[in-house]
C-alpha positions as a Markdown table, in Angstrom:
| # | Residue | x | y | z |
|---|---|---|---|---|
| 1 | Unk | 17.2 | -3.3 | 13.6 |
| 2 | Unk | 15.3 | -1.6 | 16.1 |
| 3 | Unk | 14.7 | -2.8 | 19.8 |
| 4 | Unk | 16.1 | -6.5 | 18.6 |
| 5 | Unk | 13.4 | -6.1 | 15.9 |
| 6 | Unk | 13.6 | -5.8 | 11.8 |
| 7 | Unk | 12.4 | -3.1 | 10.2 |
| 8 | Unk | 9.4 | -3.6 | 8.0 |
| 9 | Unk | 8.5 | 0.0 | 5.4 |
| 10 | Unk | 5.3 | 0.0 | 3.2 |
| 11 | Unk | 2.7 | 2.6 | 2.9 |
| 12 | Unk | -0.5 | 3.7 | 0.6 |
| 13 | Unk | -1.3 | 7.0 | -1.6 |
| 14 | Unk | -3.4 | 9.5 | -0.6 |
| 15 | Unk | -5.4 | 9.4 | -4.1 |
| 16 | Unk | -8.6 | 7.7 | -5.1 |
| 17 | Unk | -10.8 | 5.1 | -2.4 |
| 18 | Unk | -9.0 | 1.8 | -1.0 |
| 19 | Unk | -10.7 | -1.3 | -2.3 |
| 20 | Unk | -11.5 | -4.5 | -1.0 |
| 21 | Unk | -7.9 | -5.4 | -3.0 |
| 22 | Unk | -5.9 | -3.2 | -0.9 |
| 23 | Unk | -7.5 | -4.5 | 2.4 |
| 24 | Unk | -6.9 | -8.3 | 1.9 |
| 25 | Unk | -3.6 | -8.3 | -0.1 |
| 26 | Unk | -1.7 | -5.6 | 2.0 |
| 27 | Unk | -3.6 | -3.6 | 5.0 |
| 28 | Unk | -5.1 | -6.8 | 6.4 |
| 29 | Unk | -1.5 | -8.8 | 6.8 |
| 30 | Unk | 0.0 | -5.4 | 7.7 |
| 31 | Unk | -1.9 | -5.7 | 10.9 |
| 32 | Unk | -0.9 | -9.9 | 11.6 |
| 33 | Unk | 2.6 | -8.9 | 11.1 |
| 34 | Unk | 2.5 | -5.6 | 13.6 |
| 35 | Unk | 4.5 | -7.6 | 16.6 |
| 36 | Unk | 6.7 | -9.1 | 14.1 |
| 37 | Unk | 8.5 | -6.2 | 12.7 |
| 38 | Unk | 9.2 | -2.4 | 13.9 |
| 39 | Unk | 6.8 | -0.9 | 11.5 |
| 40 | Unk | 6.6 | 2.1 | 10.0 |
| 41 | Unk | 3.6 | 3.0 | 7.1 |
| 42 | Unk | 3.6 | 6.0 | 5.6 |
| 43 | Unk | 0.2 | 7.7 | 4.4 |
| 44 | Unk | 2.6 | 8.8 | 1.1 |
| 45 | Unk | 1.3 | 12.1 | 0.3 |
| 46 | Unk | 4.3 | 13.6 | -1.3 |
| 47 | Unk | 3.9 | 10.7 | -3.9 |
| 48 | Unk | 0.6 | 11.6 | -4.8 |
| 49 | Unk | 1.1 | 15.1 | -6.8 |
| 50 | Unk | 3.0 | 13.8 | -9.4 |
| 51 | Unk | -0.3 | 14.0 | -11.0 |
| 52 | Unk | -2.4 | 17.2 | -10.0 |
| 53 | Unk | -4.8 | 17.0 | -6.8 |
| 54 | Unk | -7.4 | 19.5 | -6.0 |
| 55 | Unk | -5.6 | 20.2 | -2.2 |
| 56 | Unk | -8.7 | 20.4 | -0.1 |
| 57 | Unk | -9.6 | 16.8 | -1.2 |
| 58 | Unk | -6.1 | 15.4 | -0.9 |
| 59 | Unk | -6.0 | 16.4 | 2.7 |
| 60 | Unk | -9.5 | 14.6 | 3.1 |
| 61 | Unk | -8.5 | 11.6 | 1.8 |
| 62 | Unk | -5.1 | 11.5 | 3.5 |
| 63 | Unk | -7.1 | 11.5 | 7.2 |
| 64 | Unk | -9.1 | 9.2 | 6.0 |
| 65 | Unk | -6.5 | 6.7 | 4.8 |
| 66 | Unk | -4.5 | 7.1 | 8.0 |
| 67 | Unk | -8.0 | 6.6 | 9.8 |
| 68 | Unk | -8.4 | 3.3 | 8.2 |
| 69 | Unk | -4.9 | 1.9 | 9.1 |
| 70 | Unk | -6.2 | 2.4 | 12.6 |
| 71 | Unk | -9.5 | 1.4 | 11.7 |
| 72 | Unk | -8.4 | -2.1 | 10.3 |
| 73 | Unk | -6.3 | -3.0 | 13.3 |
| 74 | Unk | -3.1 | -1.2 | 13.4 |
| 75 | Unk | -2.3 | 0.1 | 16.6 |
| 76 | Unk | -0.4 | 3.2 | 16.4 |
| 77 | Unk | 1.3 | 3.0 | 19.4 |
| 78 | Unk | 3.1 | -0.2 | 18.1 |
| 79 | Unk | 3.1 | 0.9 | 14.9 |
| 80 | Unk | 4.7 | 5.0 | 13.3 |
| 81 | Unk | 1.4 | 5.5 | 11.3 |
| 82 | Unk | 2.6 | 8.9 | 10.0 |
| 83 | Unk | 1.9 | 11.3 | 7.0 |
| 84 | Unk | 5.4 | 11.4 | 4.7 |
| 85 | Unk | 4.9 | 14.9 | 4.1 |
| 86 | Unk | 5.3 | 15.6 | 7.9 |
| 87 | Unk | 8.9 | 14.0 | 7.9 |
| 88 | Unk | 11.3 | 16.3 | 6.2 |
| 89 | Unk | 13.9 | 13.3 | 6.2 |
| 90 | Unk | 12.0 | 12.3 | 2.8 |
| 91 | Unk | 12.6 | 14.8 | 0.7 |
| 92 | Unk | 15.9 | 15.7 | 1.4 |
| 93 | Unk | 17.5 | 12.1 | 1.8 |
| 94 | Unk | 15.1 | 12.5 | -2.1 |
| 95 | Unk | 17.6 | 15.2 | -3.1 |
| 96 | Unk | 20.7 | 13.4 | -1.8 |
| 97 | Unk | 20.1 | 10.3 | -3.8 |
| 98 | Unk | 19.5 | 11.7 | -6.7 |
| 99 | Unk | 23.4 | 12.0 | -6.9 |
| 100 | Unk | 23.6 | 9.0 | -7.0 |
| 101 | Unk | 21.0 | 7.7 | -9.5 |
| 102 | Unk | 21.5 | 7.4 | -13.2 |
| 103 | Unk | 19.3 | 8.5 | -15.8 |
| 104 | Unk | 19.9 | 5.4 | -17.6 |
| 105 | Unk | 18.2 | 3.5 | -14.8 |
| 106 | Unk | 15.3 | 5.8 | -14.2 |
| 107 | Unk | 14.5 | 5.6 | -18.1 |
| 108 | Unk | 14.2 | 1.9 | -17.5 |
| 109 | Unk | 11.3 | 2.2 | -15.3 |
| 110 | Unk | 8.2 | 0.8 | -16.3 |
| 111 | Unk | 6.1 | 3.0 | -14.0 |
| 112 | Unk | 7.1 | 5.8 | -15.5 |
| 113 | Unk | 6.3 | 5.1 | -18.8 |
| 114 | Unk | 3.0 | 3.9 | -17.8 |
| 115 | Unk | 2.2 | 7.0 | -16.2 |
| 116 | Unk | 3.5 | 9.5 | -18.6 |
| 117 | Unk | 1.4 | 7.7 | -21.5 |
| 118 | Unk | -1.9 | 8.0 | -19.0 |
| 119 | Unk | -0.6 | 12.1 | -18.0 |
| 120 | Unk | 0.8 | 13.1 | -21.2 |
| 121 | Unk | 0.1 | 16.2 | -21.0 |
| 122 | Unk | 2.0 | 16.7 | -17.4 |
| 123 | Unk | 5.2 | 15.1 | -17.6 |
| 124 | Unk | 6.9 | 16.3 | -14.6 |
| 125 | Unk | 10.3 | 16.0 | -13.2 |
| 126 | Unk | 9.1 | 14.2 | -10.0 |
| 127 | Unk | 7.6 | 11.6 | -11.8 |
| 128 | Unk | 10.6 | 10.8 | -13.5 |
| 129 | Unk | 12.4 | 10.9 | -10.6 |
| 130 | Unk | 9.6 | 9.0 | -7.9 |
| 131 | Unk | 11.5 | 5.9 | -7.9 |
| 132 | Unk | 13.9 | 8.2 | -6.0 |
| 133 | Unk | 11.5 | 9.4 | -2.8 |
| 134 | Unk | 10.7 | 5.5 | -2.7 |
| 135 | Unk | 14.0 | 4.5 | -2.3 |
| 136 | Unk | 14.2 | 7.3 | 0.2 |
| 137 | Unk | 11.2 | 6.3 | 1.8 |
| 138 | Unk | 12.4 | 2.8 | 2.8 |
| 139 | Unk | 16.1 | 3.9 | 3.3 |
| 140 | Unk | 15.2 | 6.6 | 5.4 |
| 141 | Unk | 14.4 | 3.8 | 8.1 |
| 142 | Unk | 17.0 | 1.5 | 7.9 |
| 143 | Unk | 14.5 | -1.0 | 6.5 |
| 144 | Unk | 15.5 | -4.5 | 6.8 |
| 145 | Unk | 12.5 | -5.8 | 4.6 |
| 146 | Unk | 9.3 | -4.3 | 2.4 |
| 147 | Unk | 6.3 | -6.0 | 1.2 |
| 148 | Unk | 6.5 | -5.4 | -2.7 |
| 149 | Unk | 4.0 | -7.3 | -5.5 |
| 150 | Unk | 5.2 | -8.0 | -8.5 |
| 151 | Unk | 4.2 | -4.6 | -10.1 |
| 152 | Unk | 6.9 | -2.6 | -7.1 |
| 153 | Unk | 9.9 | -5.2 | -7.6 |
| 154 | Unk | 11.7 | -2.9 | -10.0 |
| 155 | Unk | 11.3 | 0.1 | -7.3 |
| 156 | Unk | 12.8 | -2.2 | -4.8 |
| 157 | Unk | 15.4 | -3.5 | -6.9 |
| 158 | Unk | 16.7 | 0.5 | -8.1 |
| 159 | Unk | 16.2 | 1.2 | -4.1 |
| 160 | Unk | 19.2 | -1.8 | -3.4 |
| 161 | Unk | 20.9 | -0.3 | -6.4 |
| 162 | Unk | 20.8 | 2.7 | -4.9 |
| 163 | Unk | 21.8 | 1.6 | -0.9 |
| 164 | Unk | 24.9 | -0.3 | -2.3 |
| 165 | Unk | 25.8 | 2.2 | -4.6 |
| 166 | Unk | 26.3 | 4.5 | -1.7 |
| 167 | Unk | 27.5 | 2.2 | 0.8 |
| 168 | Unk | 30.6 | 1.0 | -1.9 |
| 169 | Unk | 31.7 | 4.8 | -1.4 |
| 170 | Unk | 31.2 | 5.9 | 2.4 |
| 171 | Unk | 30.9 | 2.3 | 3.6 |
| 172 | Unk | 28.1 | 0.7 | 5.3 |
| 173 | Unk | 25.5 | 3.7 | 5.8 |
| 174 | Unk | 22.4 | 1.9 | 4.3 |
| 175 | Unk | 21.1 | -1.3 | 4.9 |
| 176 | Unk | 19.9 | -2.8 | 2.0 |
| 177 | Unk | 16.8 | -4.0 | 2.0 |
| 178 | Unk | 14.8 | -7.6 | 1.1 |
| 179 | Unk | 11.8 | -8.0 | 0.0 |
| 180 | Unk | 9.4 | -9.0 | 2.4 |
| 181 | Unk | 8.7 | -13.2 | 2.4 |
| 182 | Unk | 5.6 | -14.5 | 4.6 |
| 183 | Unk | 2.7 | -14.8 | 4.4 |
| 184 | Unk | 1.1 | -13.5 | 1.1 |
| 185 | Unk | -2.3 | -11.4 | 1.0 |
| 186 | Unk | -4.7 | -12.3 | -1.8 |
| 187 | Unk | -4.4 | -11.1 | -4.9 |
| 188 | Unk | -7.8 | -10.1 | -5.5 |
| 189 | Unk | -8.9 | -8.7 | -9.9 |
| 190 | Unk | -11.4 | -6.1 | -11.1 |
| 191 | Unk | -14.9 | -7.6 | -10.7 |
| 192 | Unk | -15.6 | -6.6 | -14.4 |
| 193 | Unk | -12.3 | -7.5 | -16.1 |
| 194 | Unk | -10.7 | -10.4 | -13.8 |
| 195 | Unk | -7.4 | -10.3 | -16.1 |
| 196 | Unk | -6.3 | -7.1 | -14.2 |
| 197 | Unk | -6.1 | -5.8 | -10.5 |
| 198 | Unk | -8.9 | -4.3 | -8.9 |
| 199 | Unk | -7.9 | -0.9 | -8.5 |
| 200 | Unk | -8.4 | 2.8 | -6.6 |
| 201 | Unk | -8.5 | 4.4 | -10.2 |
| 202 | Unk | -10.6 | 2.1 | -12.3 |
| 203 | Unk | -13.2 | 4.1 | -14.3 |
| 204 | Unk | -16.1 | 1.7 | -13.9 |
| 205 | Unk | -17.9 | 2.0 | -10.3 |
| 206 | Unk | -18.6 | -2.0 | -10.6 |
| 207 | Unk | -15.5 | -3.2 | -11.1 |
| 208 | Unk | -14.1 | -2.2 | -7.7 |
| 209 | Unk | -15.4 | -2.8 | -3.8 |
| 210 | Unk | -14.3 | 0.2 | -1.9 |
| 211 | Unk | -13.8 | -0.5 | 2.1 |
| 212 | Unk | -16.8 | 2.3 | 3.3 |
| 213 | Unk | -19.0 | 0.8 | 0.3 |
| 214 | Unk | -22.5 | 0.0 | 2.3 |
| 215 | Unk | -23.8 | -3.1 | 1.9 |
| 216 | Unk | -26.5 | -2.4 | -0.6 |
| 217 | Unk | -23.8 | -1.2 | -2.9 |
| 218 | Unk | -21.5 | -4.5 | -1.9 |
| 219 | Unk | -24.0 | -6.5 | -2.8 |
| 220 | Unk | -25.0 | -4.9 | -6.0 |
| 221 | Unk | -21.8 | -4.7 | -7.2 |
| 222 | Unk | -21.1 | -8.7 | -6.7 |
| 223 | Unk | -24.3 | -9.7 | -8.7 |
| 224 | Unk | -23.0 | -8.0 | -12.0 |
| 225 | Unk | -19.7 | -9.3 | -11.1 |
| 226 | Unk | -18.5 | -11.0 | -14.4 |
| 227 | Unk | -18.7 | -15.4 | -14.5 |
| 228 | Unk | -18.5 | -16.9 | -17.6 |
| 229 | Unk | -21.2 | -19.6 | -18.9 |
| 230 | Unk | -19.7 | -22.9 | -17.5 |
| 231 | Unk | -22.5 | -22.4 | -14.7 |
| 232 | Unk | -20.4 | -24.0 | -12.1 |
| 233 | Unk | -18.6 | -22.5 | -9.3 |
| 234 | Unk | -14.8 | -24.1 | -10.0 |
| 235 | Unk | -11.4 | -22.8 | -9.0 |
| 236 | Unk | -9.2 | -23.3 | -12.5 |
| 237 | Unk | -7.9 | -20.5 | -14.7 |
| 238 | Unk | -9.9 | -21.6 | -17.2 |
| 239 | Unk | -13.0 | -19.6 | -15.4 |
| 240 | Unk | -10.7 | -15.9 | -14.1 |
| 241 | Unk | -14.1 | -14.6 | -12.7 |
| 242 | Unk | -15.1 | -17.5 | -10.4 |
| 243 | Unk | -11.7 | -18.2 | -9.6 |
| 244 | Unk | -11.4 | -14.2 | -8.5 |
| 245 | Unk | -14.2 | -14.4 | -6.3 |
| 246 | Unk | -13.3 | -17.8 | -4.7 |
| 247 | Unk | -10.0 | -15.6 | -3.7 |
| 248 | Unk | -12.1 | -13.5 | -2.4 |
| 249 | Unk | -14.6 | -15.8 | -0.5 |
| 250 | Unk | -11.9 | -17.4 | 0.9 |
| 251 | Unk | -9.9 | -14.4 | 1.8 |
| 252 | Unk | -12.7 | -13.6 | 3.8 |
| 253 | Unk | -14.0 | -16.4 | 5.5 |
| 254 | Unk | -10.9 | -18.3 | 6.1 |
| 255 | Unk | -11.8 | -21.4 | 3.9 |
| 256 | Unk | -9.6 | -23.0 | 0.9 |
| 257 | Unk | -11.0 | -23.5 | -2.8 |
| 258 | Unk | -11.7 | -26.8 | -2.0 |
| 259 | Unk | -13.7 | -26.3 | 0.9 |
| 260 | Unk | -15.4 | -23.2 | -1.5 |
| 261 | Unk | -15.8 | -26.2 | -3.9 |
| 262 | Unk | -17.7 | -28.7 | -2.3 |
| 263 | Unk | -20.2 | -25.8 | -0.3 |
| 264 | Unk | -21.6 | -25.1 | -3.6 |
| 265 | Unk | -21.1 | -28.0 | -5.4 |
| 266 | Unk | -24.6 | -28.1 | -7.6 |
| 267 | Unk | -25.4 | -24.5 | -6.7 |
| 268 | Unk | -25.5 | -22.0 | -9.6 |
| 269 | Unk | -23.6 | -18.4 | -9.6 |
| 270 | Unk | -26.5 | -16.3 | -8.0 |
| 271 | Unk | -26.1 | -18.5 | -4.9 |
| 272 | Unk | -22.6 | -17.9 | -5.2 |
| 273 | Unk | -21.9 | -14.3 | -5.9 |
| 274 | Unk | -24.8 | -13.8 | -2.6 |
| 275 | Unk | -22.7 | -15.9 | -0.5 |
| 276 | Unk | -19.3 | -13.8 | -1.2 |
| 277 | Unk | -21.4 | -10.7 | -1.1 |
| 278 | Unk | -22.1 | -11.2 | 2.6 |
| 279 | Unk | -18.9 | -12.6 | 3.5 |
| 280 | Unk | -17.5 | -8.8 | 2.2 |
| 281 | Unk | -20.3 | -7.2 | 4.5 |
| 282 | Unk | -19.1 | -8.9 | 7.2 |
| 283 | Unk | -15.6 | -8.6 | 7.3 |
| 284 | Unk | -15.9 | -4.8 | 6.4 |
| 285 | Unk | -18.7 | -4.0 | 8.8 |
| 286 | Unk | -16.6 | -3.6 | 11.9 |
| 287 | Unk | -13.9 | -2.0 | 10.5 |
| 288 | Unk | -16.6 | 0.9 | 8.9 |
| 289 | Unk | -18.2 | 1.1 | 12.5 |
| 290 | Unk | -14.8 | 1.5 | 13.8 |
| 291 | Unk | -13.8 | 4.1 | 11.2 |
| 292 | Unk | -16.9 | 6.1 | 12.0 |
| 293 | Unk | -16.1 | 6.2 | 16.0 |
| 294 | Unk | -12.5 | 7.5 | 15.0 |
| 295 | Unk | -13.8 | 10.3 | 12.3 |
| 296 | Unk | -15.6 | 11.5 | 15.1 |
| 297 | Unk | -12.7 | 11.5 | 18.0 |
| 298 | Unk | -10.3 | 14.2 | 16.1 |
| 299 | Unk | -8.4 | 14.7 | 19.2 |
| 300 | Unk | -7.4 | 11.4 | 19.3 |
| 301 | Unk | -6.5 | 11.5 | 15.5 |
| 302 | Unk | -4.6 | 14.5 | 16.3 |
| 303 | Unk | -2.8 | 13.3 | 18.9 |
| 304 | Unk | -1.5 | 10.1 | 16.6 |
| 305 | Unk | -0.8 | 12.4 | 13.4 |
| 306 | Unk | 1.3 | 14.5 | 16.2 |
| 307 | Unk | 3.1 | 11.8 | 18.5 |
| 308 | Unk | 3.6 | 9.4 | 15.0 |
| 309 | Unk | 5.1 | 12.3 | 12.8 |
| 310 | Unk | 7.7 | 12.6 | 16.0 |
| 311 | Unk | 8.8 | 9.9 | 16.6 |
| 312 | Unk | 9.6 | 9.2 | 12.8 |
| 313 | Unk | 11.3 | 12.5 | 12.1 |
| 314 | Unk | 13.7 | 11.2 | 15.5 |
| 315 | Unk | 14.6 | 7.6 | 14.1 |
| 316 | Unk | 14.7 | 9.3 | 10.5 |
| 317 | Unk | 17.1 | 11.9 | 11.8 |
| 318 | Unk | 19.8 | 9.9 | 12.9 |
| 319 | Unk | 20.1 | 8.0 | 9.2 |
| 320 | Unk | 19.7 | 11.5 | 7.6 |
| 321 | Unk | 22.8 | 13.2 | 10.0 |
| 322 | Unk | 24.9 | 10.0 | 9.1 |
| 323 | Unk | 24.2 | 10.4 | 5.3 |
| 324 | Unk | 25.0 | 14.3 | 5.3 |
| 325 | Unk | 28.0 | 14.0 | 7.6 |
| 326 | Unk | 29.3 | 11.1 | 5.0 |
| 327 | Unk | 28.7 | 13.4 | 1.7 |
| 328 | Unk | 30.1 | 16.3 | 3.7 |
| 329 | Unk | 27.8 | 19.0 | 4.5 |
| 330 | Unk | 28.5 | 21.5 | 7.2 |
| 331 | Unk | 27.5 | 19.8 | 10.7 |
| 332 | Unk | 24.9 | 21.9 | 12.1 |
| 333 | Unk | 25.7 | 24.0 | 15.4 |
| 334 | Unk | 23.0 | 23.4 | 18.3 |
C-alpha cells in the first residue's frame, strides 16, 4: 500500500508498434483505473533484448511508447510512467531472486519455449531466466495486484512462488501479489486470422491496426478484414471474424452486441467493416493529435523520463535495502 492506496504494476515492451489490441484490452483501462490504484508502468526495455535490437531504433520506440501512455490519458504526475532500464532496483532485485528460483520451474515455462523455437539460433541466458526480472518487476513495488491475460498467468503464478518462497525464510518482505479483477479490456484477434491475438509482431501488415495508422490505412486494412460467407453481421463463435470486429465496434463506441446486432440488422459486411473502420478513426484521432503535440515538446518529455525515473528508484529503494539487509549484504556507509 501506498498513500492508503493498492499498488497496481503492468507495463509494455519497447519492440515492434502497439496495435489497436494493446489500446483497448490494456492501455485504455490503464488510464480508468489511474485514481484507483498507485500505479506504476514500466516502458520494459531491459525485457526487450532477449532477442537482438538494432539500439538506435530501440531508443526510438521506447520514447514513443512512453509518449503514448501519456498520449492515451495517463497522467504522469499521478501515475510513475518510467523506463525499467532507468531503475537499477530491476536488475539487481533480478540477480537476488535468482537464488531463489529453480531450474525445474523456469523449464516449465511456456514462454520460453515458444521463444527459443521462434530464436533458435540465440538462446540466451536471460531468456531463460525473464520470468525472473518480471517477478522483480512487480516485486520491486510492493505490488498488491497486476493486470495479467491468460497468456502472463504462469509469470504471475512463478512471481507468488517466488515472494512466498522468500518471505517463508526472512519473513514477510514481499507482498504477494493478485491478479488484477475489474473491469476487463477487450480482447480484440488478428484481422486476417481471428483464432489468434492481434499482435505487435505479426508478419502480415493487414492483420494488425497500429495506434499512429492514418485513417486511409485504417480503413483499408478493415475492408480486407476476414468475414466468412454467412453475409450477416451476428455475434456467435460460429462467425470468429464478425464476432472480432463486433468486439471491436463495441470497444469503441460503447455499444453491446446486441445493440451492434440490430444497427445492422439486413445490412451486408461492406456497411459493416466501414462503420467499425470509422469508429477506430475516431477513437484514435485524438490520441495521434495528442501524440504529435508531445513528440514535439521534448522538454516536457524530459522532464517526466527525469522526475518518473526518481521517484521509482526512491519507492524501489526502500524494498531493495530491506531485501539485501535480509540476505545479508554489507549495509552501505553514507
Amino acid at each position: 500500500m501506498l498513500d492508503g492506496k493498492k499498488v497496481l504494476f503492468s507495463g509494455m515492451q519497447a519492440t515492434g508498434s502497439l496495435t489497436l489490441g494493446n489500446y483497448l484490452g490494456a492501455l485504455k483501462n490503464w488510464v480508468s483505473i489511474a485514481d484507483e490504484y498507485e500505479t506504476f508502468y514500466g516502458v520494459v526495455d531491459m525485457h526487450s533484448i532477449t532477442i537482438r535490437q538494432d539500439p538506435a531504433e530501440l531508443r526510438k520506440r521506447a520514447r514513443t511508447l512512453l509518449t503514448l501512455y501519456i498520449a492515451a490519458g495517463l497522467d504522469p504526475e499521478k501515475n510513475c510512467i518510467y523506463y525499467q532500464s532507468h531503475v537499477t532496483g530491476h536488475a539487481e532485485l533480478a540477480w537476488i531472486l535468482n537464488c531463489f528460483t529453480y531450474m525445474g520451474e523456469l523449464n516449465r515455462m511456456t514462454q520460453f519455449k515458444d521463444k527459443a523455437a521462434k530464436h533458435a539460433d540465440n538462446i540466451n541466458a536471460g531468456l531463460f531466466t525473464y520470468p525472473v526480472l518480471m517477478a522483480a518487476d512487480i516485486l520491486l513495488y510492493q505490488s498488491d495486484v497486476v493486470p495479467v491475460g491468460i497468456d502472463q498467468m504462469q509469470h504471475l503464478e512463478i512471481t507468488r512462488d517466488i515472494a512466498q518462497r522468500f518471505n517463508a525464510i526472512y519473513g514477510e518482505v514481499f507482498t504477494v501479489p493478485e491478479a488484477y479483477i475489474g473491469k476487463v479490456g477487450a480482447k480484440i484477434m488478428s484481422l486476417q486470422d481471428p483464432a489468434k491475438k492481434m499482435s505487435k509482431s505479426d508478419e502480415n501488415p493487414n492483420a494488425s491496426i497500429y495506434l499512429m495508422d492514418d485513417p486511409d490505412t485504417i480503413m483499408r486494412k478493415f475492408k480486407r478484414a476476414v468475414t466468412d460467407s454467412e453475409a450477416c453481421v451476428r455475434y456467435c463463435d460460429e462467425q470468429p471474424g464478425i464476432h472480432n470486429l463486433i468486439d471491436i465496434y463495441c470497444a469503441c463506441t460503447g455499444k453491446t452486441p446486441a445493440e451492434t446486432e440490430r444497427e445492422f440488422d439486413g445490412k451486408g459486411y461492406g456497411d459493416f467493416k466501414t462503420a467499425v473502420g470509422e469508429a477506430v478513426v475516431g477513437v484514435l484521432k485524438p490520441l495521434q493529435d495528442r501524440f504529435e503535440d508531445l513528440s514535439k515538446n521534448k522538454d516536457y518529455l524530459n522532464s517526466v523520463i527525469k522526475n518518473n525515473a526518481e521517484k521509482a528508484q526512491y519507492i524501489s529503494n526502500k524494498t531493495l535495502r530491506k531485501v539485501q539487509k535480509k540476505i545479508g549484504f554489507p549495509e552501505r556507509i553514507r
